[in-house]
C-alpha positions as CSV (number, residue, x, y, z in Angstrom):
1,X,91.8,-2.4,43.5
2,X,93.9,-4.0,40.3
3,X,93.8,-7.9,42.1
4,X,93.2,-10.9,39.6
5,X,89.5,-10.7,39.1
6,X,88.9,-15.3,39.5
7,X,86.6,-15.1,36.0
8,X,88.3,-16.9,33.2
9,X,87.5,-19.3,30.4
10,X,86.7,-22.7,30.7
11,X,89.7,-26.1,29.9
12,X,93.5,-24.7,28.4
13,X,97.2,-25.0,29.8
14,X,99.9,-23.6,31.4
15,X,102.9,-24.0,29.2
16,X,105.9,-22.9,31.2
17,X,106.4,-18.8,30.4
18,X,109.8,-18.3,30.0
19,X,109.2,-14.1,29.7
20,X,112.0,-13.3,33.0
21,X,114.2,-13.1,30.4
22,X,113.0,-9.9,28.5
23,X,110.2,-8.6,30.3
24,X,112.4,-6.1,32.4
25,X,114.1,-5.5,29.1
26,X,113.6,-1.8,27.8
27,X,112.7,-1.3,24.0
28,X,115.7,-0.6,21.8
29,X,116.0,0.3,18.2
30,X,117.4,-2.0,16.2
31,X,120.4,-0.9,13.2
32,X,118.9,-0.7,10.0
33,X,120.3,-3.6,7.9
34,X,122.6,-3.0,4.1
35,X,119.5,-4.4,2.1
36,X,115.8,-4.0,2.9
37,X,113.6,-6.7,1.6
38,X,110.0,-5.7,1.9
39,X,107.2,-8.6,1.6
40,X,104.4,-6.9,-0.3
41,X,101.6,-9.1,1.2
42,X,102.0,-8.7,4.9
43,X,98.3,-9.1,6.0
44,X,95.2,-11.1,5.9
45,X,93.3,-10.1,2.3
46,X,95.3,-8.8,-0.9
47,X,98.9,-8.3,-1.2
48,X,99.9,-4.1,-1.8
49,X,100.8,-3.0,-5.6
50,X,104.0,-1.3,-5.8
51,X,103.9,2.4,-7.2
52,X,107.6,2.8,-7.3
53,X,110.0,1.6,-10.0
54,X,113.9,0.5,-9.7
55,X,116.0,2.7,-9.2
56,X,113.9,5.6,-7.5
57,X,114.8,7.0,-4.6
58,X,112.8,6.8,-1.7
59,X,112.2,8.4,1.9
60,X,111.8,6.8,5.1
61,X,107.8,6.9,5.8
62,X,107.1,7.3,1.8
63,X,104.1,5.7,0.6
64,X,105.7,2.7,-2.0
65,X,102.9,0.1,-2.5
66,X,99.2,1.1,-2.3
67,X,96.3,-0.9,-0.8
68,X,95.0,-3.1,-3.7
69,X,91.0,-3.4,-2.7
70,X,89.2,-2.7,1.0
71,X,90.7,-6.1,2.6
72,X,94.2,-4.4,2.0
73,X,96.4,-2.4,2.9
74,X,99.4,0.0,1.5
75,X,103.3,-0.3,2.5
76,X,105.8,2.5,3.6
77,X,109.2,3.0,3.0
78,X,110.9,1.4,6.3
79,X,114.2,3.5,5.2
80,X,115.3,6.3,3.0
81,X,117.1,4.7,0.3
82,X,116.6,3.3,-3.3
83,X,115.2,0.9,-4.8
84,X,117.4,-2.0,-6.0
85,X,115.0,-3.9,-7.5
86,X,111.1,-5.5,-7.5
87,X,111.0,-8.9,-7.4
88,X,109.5,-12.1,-5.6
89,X,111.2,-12.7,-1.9
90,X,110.3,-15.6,0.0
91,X,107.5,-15.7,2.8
92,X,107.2,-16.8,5.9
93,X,104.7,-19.7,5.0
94,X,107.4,-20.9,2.0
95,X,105.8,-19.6,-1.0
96,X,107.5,-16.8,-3.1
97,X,105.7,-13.4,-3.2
98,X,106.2,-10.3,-4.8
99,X,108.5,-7.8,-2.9
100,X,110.5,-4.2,-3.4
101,X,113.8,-4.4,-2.2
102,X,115.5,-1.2,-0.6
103,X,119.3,-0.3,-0.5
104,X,119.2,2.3,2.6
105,X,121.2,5.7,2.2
106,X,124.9,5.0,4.4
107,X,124.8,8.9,5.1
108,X,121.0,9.6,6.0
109,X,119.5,10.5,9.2
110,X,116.6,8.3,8.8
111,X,114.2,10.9,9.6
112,X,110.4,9.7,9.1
113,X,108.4,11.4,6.5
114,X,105.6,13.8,7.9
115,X,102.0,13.4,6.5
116,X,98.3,14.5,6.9
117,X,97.7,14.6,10.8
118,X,94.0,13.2,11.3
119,X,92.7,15.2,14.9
120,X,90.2,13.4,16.9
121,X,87.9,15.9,15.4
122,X,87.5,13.9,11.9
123,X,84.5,11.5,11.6
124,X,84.8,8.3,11.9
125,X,84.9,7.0,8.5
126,X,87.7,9.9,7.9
127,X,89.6,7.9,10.7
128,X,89.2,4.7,9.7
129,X,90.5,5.5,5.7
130,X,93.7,7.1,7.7
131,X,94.0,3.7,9.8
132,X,94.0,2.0,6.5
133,X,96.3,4.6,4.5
134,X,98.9,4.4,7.4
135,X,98.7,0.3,6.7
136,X,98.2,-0.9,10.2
137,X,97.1,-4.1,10.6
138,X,96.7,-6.2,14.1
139,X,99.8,-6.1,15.6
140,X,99.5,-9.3,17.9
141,X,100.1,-11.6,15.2
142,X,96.9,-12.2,13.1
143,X,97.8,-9.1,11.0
144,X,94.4,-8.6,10.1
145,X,93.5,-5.0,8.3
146,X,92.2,-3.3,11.3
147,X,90.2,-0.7,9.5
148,X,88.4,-3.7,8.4
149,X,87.9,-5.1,12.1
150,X,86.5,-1.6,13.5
151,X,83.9,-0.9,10.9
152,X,80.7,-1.6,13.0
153,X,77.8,-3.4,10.5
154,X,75.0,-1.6,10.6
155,X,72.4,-3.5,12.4
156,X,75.1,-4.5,15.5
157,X,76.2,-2.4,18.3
158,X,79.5,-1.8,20.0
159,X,79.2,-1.5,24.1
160,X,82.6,-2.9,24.4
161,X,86.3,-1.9,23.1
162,X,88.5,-4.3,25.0
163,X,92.4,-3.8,24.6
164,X,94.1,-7.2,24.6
165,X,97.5,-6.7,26.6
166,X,97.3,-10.6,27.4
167,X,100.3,-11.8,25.4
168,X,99.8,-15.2,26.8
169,X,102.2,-17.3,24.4
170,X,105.6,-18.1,26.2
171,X,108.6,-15.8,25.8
172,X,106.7,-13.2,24.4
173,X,107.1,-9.7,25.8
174,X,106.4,-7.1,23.4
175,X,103.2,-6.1,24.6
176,X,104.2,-6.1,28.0
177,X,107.1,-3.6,27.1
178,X,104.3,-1.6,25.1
179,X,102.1,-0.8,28.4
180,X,105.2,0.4,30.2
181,X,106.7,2.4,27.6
182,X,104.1,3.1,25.3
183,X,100.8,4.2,27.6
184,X,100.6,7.8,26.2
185,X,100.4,6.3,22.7
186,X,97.7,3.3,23.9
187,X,95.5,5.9,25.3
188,X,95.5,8.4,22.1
189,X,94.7,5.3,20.5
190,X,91.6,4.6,22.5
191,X,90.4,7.9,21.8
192,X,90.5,7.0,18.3
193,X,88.6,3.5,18.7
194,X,86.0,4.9,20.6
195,X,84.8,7.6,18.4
196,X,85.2,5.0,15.4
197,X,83.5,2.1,17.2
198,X,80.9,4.1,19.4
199,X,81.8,2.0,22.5
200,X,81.0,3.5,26.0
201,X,83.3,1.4,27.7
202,X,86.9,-0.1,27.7
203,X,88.7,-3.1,29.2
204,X,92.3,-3.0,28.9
205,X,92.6,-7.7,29.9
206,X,96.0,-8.3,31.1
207,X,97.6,-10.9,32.4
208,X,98.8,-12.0,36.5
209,X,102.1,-11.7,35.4
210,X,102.1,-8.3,34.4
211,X,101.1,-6.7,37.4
212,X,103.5,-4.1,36.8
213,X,102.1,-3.0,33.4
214,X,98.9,-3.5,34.7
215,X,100.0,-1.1,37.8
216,X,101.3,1.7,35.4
217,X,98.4,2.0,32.8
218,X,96.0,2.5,35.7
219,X,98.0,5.0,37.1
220,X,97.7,7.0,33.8
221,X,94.4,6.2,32.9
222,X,93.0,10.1,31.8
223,X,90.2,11.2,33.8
224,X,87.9,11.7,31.1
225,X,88.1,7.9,29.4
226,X,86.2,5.3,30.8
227,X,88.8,2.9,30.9
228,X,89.1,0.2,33.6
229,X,92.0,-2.7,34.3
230,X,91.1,-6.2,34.9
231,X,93.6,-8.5,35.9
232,X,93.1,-12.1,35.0
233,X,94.7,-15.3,36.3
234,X,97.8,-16.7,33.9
235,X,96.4,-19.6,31.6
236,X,96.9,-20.3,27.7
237,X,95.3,-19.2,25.4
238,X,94.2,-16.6,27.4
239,X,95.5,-13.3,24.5
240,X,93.3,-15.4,21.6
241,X,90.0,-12.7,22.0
242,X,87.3,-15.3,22.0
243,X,88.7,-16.7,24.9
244,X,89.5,-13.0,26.8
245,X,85.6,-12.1,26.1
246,X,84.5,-14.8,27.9
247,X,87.5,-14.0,30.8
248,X,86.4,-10.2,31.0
249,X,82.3,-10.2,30.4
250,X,81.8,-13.9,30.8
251,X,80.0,-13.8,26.9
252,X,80.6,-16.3,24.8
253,X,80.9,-15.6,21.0
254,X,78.7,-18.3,19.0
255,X,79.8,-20.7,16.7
256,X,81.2,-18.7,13.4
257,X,80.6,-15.9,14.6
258,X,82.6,-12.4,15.7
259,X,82.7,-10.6,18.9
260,X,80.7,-7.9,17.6
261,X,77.8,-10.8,18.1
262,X,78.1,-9.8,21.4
263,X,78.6,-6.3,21.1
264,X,82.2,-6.1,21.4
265,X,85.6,-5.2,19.4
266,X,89.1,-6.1,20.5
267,X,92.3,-4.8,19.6
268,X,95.5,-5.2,21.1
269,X,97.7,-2.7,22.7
270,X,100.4,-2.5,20.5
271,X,97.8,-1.7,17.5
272,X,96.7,0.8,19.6
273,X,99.7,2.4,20.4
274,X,100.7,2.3,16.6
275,X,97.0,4.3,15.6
276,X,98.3,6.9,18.8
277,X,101.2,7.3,17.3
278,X,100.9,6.9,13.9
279,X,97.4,9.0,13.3
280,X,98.4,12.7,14.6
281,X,101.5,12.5,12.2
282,X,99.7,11.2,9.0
283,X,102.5,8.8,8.8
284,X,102.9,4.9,8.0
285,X,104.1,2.3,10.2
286,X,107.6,1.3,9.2
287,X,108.6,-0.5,12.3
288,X,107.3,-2.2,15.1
289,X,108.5,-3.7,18.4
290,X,110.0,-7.5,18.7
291,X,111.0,-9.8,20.8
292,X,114.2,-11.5,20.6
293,X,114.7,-14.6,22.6
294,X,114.9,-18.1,23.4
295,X,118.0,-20.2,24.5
296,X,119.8,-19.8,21.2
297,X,119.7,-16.2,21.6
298,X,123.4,-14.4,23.7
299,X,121.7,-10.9,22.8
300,X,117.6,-11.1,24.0
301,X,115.9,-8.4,24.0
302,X,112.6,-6.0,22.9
303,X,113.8,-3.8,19.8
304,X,112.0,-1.5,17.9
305,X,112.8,-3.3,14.1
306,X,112.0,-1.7,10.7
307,X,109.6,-3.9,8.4
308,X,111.7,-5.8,6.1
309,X,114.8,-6.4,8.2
310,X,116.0,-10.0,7.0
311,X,115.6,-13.0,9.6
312,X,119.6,-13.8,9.0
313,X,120.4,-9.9,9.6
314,X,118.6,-10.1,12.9
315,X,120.3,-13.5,14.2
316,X,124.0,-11.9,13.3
317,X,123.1,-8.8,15.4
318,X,122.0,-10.8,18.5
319,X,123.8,-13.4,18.4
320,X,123.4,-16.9,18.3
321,X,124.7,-20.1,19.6
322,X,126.4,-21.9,16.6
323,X,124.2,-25.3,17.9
324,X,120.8,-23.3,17.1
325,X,118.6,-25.8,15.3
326,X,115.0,-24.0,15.1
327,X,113.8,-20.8,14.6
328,X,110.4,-19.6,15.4
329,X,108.2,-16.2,13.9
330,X,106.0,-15.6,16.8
331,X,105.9,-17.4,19.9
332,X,106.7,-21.5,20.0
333,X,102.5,-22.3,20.3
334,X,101.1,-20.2,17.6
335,X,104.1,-19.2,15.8
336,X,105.5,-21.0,12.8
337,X,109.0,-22.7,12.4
338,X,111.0,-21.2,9.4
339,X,113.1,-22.9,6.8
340,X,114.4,-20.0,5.5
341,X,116.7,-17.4,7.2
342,X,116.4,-15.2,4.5
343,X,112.4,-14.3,4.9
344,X,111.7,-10.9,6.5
345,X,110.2,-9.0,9.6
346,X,106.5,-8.3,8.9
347,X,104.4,-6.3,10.4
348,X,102.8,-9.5,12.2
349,X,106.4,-10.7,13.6
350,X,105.7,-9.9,17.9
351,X,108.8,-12.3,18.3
352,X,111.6,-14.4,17.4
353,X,112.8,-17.3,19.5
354,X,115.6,-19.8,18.8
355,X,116.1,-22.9,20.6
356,X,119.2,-24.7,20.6
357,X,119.5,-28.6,19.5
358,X,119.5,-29.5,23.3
359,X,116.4,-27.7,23.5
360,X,114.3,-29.1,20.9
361,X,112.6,-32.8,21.7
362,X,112.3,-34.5,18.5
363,X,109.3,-37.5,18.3
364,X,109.6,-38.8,15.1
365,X,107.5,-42.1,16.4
366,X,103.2,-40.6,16.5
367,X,101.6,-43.4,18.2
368,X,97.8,-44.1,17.5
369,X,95.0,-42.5,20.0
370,X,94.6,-43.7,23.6
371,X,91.3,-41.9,24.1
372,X,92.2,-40.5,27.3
373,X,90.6,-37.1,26.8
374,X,93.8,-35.4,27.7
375,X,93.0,-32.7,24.2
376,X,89.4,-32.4,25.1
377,X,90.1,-30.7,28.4
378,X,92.5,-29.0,27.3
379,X,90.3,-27.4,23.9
380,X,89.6,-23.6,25.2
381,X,86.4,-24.2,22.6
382,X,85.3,-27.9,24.0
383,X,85.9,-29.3,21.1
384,X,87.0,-33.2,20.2
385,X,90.2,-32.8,18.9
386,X,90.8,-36.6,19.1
387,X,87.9,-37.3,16.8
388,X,89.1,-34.5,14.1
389,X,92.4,-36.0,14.2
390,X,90.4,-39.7,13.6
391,X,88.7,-37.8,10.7
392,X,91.8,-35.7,9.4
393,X,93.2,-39.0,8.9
394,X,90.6,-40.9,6.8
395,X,90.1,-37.1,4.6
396,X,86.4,-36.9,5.8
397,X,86.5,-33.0,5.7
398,X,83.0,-32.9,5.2
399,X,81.8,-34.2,8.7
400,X,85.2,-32.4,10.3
401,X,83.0,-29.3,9.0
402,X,79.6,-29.8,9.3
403,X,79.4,-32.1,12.2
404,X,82.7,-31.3,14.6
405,X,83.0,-27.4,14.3
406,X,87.0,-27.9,12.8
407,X,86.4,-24.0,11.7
408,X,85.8,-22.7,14.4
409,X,89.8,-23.9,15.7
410,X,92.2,-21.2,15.7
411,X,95.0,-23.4,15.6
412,X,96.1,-22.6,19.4
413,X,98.1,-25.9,19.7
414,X,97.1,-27.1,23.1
415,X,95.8,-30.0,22.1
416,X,99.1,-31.2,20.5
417,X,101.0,-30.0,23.8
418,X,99.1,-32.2,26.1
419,X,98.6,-35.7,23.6
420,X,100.5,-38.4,25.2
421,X,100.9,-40.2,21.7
422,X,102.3,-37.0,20.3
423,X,99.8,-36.8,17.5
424,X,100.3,-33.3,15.6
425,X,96.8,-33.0,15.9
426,X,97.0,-28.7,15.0
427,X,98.7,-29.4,12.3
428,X,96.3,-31.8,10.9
429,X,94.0,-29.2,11.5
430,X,95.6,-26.7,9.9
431,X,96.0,-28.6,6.9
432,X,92.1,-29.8,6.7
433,X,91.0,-25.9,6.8
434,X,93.3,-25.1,4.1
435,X,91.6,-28.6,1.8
436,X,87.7,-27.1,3.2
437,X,89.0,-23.5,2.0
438,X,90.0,-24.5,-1.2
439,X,87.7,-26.4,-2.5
440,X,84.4,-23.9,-1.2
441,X,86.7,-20.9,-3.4
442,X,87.1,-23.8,-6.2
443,X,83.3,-24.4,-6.2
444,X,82.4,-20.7,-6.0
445,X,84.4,-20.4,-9.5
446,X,82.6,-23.3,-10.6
447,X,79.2,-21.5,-10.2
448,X,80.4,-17.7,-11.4
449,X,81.6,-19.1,-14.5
């Protein structure tokens, strides 16, 4: 009944997984560290504005930065403590930010603060301000506002909520450890997407490798949600929910557009979990679950880590080989390399890996395009990466745009896996959408003022 349904998306890869290492791992709570250093701006859209001043004690759950504008969201006290001080802490992407910095209480208990409970009675828009007042953002790694994602336009249609328990990118397990320890929460959740997004039906997607998961949520599937599990084969990049559309209903979303074009919204199962939990407290989220792994790592694992925890607090706790040369926020495809240890978990942070110096290949030499196609099959979105890296490389962002689709990227990487002349073709990418970005904001200020 739960076999691997053949349907899946056309080209990708099959990276090695690496996940035996922490996916029979149970979820653990992590210490809290002697410092908290809390990133304001943790999310796609504007950063949260801090309503509490130094010195003021706070309590675990408290509400300590408010949302600053609909694309926003507000920030909880991760511990009871007080407040050293407000000031910029470095991000994860290098730049400084604003940030409230927490000295936890030696003697407390940690309880969580209790708020407002939100029943599945309230209306829709009541439950999607409460989604947006507890600050949950997508959980896989985007950390979009997901009050923002739910809100149906007017003139489109919702037959689909599809949970995302993919977690395609290697070593990865947190979502895996979610379905098998968290079901009660994921399905509470549901009951809250449904009524918000008026979908009759839901698809939890998951992966060939999670049989297990895949096993126990169907087994605790309530009788009265219409909830089914489809299995799909094991390919990269599976989890990115383009892709798992076309996997699960054989749609394809349309150039630029969103999967509500096609009458669906996706969510993972670890923001659904968090809106189960969360929701029928009133409370914030002030943790959320991590993976720790990677051959660097003597201590992997899935812990349950409060928001703000600093990178270098985590490494002491688990351990690490003294020959560790890179570190990684998210998985090795999608993720980002740090250069500072002193950055902190987000709310977007699924994982940590660490690789050791044996570990890490290092081509300084890029050697010019052979043309063998090897990053066109392997585009999940048939595009030509070899001809955007040709026109990254003479700065025509204009054609990249208009001509090749470079937007509609999301920067999966699996066309720099497979190039034999190690171009780092994503990166180029990356790099060209921030230029096309700018400079379309730069001329809308040129025409408002």
């Amino acid at each position: 009944m739960w076999g691997v349904k053949k349907n899946t998306f056309r080209h990708g890869i099959h990276p090695p997984e690496h996940k035996e290492e922490t996916n029979k791992l149970s979820i653990r709570q992590f210490p809290f560290a002697p410092l908290i250093i809390l990133p304001l701006s943790q999310n796609i859209g504007a950063p949260a504005k801090p309503i509490v001043r130094e010195g003021q004690e706070v309590v675990r759950g408290q509400l300590i930065a408010e949302a600053d504008g609909y694309v926003s969201v507000p920030m909880h006290a991760p511990v009871s403590g007080r407040v050293r001080k407000l000031a910029n802490v470095p991000g994860v992407s290098g730049k400084m930010i604003p940030g409230v910095f927490i000295e936890p209480f030696p003697s407390s208990g940690q309880e969580v603060m209790e708020g407002t409970p939100v029943s599945l009675e309230a209306t829709p828009e009541e439950m999607l301000k409460a989604i947006q007042d507890a600050g949950i953002v997508g959980l896989g790694g985007a950390a979009f506002p997901t009050h923002v994602k739910l809100k149906v336009p007017d003139d489109k249609e919702c037959e689909y909520l599809i949970l995302n328990g993919i977690e395609c990118e290697p070593f990865l397990t947190t979502d895996h450890r979610v379905m098998l320890e968290q079901a009660e929460d994921i399905f509470t959740g549901i009951r809250y997407l449904l009524k918000i997004t008026g979908a009759g039906k839901v698809i939890i997607g998951i992966e060939a490798n999670k049989q297990d998961a895949a096993d126990h949520l169907a087994s605790q599937v309530p009788e009265d949600l219409p909830v089914s599990i489809r299995v799909v084969p094991v390919k990269y990049p599976q989890g990115s929910e383009k892709m798992l559309i076309t996997s699960l209903l054989g749609r394809e979303v349309p150039s630029g557009g969103l999967p509500i074009d096609v009458k669906c919204v996706v969510v993972n199962v670890a923001t659904s979990a968090e809106i189960g939990r969360l929701l029928p407290h009133g409370r914030g989220i002030q943790e959320r679950v991590v993976t720790i792994t990677g051959p660097g790592v003597i201590k992997k694992g899935n812990y349950l880590i409060p928001v703000g925890t600093p990178l270098r607090f985590v490494l002491e706790e688990v351990g690490v080989y003294e020959d560790f040369s890179e570190v990684y926020m998210g998985g090795p495809m999608m993720g980002m390399a740090v250069s500072n240890l002193d950055i902190s978990i987000v709310k977007g942070t699924s994982g940590i890996v660490v690789f050791r110096e044996k570990d890490v290949t290092r081509s300084e030499k890029v050697y010019p395009c052979i043309k063998c196609g090897e990053c066109v099959d392997a585009c999940p979105l048939s595009l030509n990466p070899s001809k955007l890296g040709i026109l990254a490389k003479f700065e025509d962002y204009k054609t990249m745009a208009e001509s090749f689709h470079l937007m509609d990227c999301f920067e999966c990487g699996s066309c720099t896996y497979v190039c034999p002349s190690h171009i780092p073709l994503v990166q180029y990418f990356r790099l060209s959408k921030s230029i096309i970005r700018k400079k379309i904001q730069m001329k809308r200020e040129s025409e408002d003022a």
